[in-house]
N, C-alpha and C positions, 0 to 999 in steps of 0.2 A: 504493500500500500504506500503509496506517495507522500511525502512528508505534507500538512494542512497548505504552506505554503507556494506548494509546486503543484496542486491539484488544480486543475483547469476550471472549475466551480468559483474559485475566488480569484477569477481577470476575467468577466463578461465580455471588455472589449476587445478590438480587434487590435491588430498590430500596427494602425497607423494612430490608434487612439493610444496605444502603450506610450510612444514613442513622442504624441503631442504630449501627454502626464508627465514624462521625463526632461521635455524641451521646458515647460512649469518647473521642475525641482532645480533644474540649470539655474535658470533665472531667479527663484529662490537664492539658488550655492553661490551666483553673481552678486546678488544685493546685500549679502550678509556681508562677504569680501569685502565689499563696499563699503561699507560701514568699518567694517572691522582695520579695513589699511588706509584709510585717509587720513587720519594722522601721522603716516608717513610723511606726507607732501608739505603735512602743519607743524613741523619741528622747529623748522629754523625759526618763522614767523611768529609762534609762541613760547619760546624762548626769547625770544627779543622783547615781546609784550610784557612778558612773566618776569623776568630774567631769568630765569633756572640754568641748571648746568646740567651735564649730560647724564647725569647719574636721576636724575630728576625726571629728566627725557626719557630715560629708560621707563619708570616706571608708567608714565601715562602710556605710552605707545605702548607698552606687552606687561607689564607685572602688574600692574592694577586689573586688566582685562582679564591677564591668564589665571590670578587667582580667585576674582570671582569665578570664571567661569570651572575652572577646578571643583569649589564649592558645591556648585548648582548639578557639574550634567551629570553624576552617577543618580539623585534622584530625577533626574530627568528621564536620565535612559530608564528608569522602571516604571517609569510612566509610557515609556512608548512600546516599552512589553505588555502593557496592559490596556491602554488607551485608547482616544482615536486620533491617530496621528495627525491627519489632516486638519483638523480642528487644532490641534496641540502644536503645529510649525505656524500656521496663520498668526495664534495669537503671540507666539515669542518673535515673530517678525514684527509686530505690532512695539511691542516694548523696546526692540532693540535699536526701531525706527524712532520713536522720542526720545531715546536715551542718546542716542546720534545727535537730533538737536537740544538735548542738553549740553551737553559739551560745547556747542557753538554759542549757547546762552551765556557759560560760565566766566565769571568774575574774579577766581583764584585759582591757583594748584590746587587745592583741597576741592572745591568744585567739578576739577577738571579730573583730577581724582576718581571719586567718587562715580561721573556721568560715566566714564570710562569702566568701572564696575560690574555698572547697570548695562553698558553694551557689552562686556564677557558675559552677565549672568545670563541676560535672555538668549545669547548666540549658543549656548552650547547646546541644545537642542534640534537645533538645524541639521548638523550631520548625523545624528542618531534616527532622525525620523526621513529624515532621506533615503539615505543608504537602508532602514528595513525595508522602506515603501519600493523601493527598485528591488532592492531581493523578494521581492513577491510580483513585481512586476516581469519581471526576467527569469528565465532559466538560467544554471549555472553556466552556458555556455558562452553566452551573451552578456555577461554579469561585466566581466574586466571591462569593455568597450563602451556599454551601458553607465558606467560607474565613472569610466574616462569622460563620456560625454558629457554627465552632471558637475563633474568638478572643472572641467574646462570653463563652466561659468563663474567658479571660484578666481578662476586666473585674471577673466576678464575685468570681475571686481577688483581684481587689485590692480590691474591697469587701470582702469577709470578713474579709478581712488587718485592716481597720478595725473591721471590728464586732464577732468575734471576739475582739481583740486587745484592744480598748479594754474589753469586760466581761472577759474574763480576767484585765489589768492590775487591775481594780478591785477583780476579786474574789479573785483567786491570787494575781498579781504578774506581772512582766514572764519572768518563767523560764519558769510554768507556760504562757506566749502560745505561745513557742515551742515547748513540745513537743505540744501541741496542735495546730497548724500541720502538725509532721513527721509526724502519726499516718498521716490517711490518703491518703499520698503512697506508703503500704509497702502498703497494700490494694489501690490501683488498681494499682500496677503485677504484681500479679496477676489483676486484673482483664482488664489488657490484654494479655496473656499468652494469656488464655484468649476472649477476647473478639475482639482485630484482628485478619483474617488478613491473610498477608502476600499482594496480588495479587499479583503479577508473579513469575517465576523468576530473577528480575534480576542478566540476563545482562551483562556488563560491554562487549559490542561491540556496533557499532548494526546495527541490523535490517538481513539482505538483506547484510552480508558481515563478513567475518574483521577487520575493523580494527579496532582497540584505540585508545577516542576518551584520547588522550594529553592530560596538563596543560596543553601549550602550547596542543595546537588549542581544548581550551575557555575558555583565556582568549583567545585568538584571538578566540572568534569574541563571547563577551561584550563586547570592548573594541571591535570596531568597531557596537557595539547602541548607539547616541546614546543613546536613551530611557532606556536602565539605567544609567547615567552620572549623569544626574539624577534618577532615582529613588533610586539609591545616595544620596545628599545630599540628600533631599528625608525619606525616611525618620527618620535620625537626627537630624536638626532636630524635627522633629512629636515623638520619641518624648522627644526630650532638654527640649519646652516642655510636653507633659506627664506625664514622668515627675517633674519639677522639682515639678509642682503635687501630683503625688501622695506625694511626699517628704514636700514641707513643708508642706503646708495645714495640717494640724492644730497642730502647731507655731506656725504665723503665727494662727491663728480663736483658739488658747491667749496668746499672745502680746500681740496687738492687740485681742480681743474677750473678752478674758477668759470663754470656755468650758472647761468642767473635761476630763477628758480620754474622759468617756464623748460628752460631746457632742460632743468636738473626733471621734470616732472614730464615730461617727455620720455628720457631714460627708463624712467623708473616704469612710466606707463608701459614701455616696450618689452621689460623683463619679467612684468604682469603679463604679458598678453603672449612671451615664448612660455611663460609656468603654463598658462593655459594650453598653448598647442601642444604642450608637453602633453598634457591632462588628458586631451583627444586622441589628437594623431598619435604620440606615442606609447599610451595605452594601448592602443588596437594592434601600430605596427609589432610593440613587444608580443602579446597575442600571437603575432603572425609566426614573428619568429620563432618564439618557443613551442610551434604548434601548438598550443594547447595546453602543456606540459607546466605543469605548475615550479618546476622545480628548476627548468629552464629560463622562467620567467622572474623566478628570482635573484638567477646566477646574473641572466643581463640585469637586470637593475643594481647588482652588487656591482659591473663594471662603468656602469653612469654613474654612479657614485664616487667612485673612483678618479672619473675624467670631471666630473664638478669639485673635487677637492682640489688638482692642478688648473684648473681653469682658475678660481678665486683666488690663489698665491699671485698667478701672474698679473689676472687684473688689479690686485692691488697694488703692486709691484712698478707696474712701469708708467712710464711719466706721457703714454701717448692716452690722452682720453678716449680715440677712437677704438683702441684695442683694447680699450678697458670695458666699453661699452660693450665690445663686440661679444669680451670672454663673459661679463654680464649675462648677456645674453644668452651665451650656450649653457652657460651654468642653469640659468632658469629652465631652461629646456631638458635639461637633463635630470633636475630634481622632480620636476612635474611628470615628465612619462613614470617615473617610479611610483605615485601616489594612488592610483588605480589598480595598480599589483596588490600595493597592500593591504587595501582596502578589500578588495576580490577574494583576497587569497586570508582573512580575516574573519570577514563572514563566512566564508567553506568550512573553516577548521572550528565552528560551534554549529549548535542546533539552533532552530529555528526560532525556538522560544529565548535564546541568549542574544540573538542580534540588538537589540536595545542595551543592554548592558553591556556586552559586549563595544561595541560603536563607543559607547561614554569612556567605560576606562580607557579605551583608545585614545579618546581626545583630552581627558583629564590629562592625559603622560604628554601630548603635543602641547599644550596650550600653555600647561606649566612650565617644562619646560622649553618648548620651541617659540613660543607665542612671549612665556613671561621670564624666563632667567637666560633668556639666550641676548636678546634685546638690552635688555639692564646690565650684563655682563658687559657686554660688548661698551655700553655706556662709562660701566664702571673702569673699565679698563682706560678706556683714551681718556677720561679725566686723570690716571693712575700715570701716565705716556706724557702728560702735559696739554693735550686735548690739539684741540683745532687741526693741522694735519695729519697729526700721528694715530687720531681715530682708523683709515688706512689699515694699523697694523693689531689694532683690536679685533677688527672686520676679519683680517687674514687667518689670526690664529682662532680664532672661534670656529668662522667658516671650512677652514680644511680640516680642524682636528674632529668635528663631530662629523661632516660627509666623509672621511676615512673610518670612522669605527661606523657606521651606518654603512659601509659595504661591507664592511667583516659579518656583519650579523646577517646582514644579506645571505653572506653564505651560508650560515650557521643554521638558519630555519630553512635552506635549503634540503640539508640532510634530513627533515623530518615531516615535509608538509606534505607530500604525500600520503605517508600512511595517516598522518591527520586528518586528513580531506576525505580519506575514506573511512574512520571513524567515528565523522560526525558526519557521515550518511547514514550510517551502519545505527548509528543512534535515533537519527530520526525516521528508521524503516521500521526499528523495533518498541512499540507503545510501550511492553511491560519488565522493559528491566532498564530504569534507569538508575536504579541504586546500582545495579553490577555495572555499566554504562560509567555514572559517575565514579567508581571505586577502581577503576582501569580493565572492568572484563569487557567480554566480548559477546 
């Protein structure tokens, strides 16, 4: 019998209606981004407002954000194991869209603090009800490319957050970035109201009997999944080398290359928008390559990791902006095709009833630290360096030492995902033994 979630009963419609539902969660994954990286482009200019110093900057751009939302999405995600998700992304889109213009309201760092909180608390939500809504939307075959597709809108977000943000500064000011940003975050989420349906009746006990899958047995049976262990840590590494770039680039291209803040935000748009092709196109082509093959698919993404750790040395390194942009560039490219692997190959190696929880502890480990101690580090350090140019070499050593150990671990869940992936199939074909299930039988 078919796991509840791959049963053809719970997706009515057809395959061009799947495919508009997931063009909806894109744009969703886009407007969070949005939200979530416009502060990038607002560093300089609210520093100068504020006066803060980089250690400060650190924390509104990522530590304030990545700790709320820390807080928030493990009760989030057991709400989207039990919930109706579609109703539950609309309304944290709604929160995360005033709490966007609150920040452009604010009056102090303690305000700007705080609005920043309020957009990690409501955003951590988004990728947990996403990502189950596409696992039920999609077969596992389809899932990586599916998954690539959705977060391609994440990329876009944070391009826009750049490009947006840098002609609004120029031409409004750093307040009007912000409200602009929250507008239409309050549109879609009527949008998708009216637009996702929810498949499934999501029932909270697993198919074929009466048992209520309880918090022990799914971390039960997660914690004996090797592969998720180091995708766990393999994840927040990747997102903490480039969320670090998409902070500070423009900062550093301002800094080091003396670009004004439209160019600097140009750049930055453009390293958004290779993370996004990453997200798509190379989602699928890894797909192609690995045939299938899950194990494949990790090995190349352990070597993108790889070639983004020497790419970030050099572009910090040399004194031509254009080949700093360029390596920018491919960097972005290369962390982005790796985020739909893991995401794909994340939900495989749990049951179906674990996706919600699952999703959260995954982003509680990014957000913290990729989103909030990679940023602040980075900050801490160039004011540690004497600041103003030598940020540069804060960037450097953040950025290659965590995308080199983010390919080690690449390989490490390599040797395991397999037999995992067929594990937690083997679990959710079999309704009545998930105590043996969770305890490591078979």
């Amino acid at each position: 019998m078919p796991p509840p979630s791959a049963h053809p009963a719970n997706w009515a419609a057809g395959h061009a209606q799947r495919w508009r539902a997931l063009a909806v969660l894109g744009a969703m994954w886009c407007l969070q981004s949005l939200d979530r990286a416009i502060m990038g482009i607002l560093v300089e200019p609210i520093r100068l407002e504020f006066g803060l110093n980089d250690k400060q900057l650190g924390m509104i751009t990522g530590l304030a954000y990545a700790v709320a939302f820390s807080v928030a999405v493990l009760p989030v995600g057991y709400l989207v194991d039990r919930g109706h998700r579609v109703r539950l992304l609309a309304g944290i889109a709604v929160i995360w869209s005033l709490m966007t213009a609150t920040v452009g309201a604010a009056q102090s760092f303690v305000t700007l603090l705080l609005a920043r909180m309020g957009v990690g608390a409501a955003s951590s939500g988004e990728s947990p009800c996403s990502l189950s809504l596409i696992a039920d939307y999609f077969p596992p075959r389809q899932r990586a490319t599916a998954i690539g597709f959705a977060q391609f809108g994440a990329g876009i977000g944070t391009g826009l957050a750049a490009i947006i943000g840098g002609f609004a500064v120029s031409h409004l000011g750093w307040r009007a970035a912000c409200y602009i940003a929250a507008a239409p975050g309050l549109v879609m989420a009527l949008v998708a109201l009216a637009a996702l349906p929810e498949p499934r009746s999501r029932p909270d006990r697993r198919a074929g009997s009466g048992e209520l899958l309880s918090l022990r047995q799914t971390l039960g049976f997660m914690g004996a999944q090797r592969s998720l262990a180091f995708l766990y840590f393999t994840a927040p590494l990747a997102t903490a080398a480039q969320w670090s770039l998409a902070t500070w680039l423009g900062a550093f291209l301002m800094r080091s290359h003396g670009l004004d803040i439209r160019a600097a935000g140009l750049a930055m748009g453009l390293y958004g928008f290779m993370g996004a092709l990453g997200n798509g196109a190379g989602g699928a082509l890894i797909d192609r390559m690995s045939r299938g093959a899950p194990r494949r698919q990790l090995l190349i993404s352990a070597l993108g990791m790889m070639i983004a750790a020497v790419g970030v040395v050099v572009a910090m390194l040399t004194t031509h902006v254009a080949l700093a942009i360029t390596l920018s560039l491919l960097v972005g490219l290369c962390s982005g095709a790796t985020q739909p692997i893991v995401s794909s190959n994340m939900i495989a190696v749990v049951g179906t009833r674990m996706r919600g929880l699952a999703v959260s502890a995954l982003q509680l480990l990014m957000m913290l630290v990729g989103v909030g101690i990679a940023p602040f580090l980075i900050g801490a350090l160039s004011d540690g360096f004497g600041g103003g140019g030598n940020l540069r070499y804060a960037i450097l050593i953040v950025g290659s030492a965590t995308w080199l150990i983010a390919s080690v671990n690449f390989f490490l869940a390599a040797k395991n995902i397999e037999a995992d992936r067929e594990r937690a199939a083997d679990y959710d074909r079999a309704p009545s033994t998930t105590e043996q299930v969770c305890s490591g039988g078979t």
